[in-house]
N, C-alpha and C positions, 0 to 999 in steps of 0.2 A: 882623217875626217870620218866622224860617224856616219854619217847619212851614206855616204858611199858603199860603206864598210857593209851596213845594216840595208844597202838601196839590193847591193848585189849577191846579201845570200838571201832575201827576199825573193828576189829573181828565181834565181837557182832552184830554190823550195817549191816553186810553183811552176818552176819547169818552161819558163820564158826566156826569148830569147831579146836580145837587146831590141831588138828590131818591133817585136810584137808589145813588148812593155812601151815603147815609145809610139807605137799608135795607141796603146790606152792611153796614154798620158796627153798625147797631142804633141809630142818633142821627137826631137832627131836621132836616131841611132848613135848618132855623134854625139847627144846630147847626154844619153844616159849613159856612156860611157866615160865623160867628161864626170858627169855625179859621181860613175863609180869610182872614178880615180881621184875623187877631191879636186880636180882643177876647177871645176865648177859646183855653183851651189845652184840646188832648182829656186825657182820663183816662188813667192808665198805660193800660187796659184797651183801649180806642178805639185808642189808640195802637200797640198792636201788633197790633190788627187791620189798620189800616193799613199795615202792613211786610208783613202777609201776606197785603192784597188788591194788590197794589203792588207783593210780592217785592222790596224796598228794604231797605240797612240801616239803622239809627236814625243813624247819622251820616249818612247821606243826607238826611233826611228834617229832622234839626237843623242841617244845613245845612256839616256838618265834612266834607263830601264833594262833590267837586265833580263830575258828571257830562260829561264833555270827549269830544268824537267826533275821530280821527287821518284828517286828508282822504286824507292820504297812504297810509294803506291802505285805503279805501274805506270802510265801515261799521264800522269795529271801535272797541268803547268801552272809555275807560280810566275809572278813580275816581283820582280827585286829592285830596286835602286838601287843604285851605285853606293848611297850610305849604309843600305842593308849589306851588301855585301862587305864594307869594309869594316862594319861592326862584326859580323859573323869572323871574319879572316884574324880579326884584334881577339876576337874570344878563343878562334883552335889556337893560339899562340901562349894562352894561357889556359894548358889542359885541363886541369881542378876545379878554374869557376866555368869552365866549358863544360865539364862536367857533372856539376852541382845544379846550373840551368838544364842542361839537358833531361835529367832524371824527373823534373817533373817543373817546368817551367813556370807554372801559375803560383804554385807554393813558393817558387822561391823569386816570385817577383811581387808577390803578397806583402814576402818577407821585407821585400828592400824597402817597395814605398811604405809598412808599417813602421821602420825604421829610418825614412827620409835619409837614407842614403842616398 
C-alpha cells in the first residue's frame, strides 16, 4: 500500500517518531503504524492532515506521484506520475528515439505534431 509506504519515509525525513506524528495527527501510535504497514487506511480526515503536516499532495502520498531529484542540476525536485515515468522507462528501451528527443526535445516534438504522428 502506498500511503503507508509514502506515510513512513515521510516520517523518517522529518525525523518523527510514531508516537509524535500521531499526536499531530490526533491518532494512536498503534494507528500510524497500522498506516504504515497497510493493515489500515487513515480516515478522509487523518488524511488530509497528513498533506498538511507533510505539505504533499494526495497523489503523492497515493502513490500517482513520484518524487525524482535532477543530479544534473543539483538539488532541484521534480513530480513525476507514474505515466511519466513509464513513458520515460518505454523511451531508454529504445535508445535512438531516446536519443533523438534527448538532443534537443522541442525540435523534435515540433517535428512529430508537424507531422501528426
Amino acid at each position: 500500500m502506498f500511503i503507508g509506504y509514502r506515510l513512513k519515509l515521510l516520517r523518517k525525513q522529518y525525523h518523527l517518531s510514531q508516537i509524535e506524528l500521531g499526536k499531530l495527527l490526533g491518532v494512536s501510535k498503534v494507528s500510524i503504524s497500522n498506516y504504515e504497514k497497510g493493515s489500515r487506511t487513515p480516515s478522509m480526515q487523518t488524511l488530509l492532515m497528513i498533506l498538511r503536516v507533510f505539505n504533499v499532495s494526495a497523489d503523492y502520498i497515493l502513490g500517482k506521484e513520484l518524487n525524482a531529484v535532477c543530479e544534473d542540476e543539483g538539488n532541484f525536485s521534480v513530480m513525476l506520475s507514474s505515466n511519466d515515468v513509464s513513458i520515460i522507462n518505454e523511451l531508454r528501451k529504445r535508445k535512438e528515439l531516446y536519443n533523438r528527443i534527448s538532443e534537443d526535445p522541442n525540435r523534435f516534438f515540433d517535428m512529430v505534431l508537424k507531422n501528426n504522428i
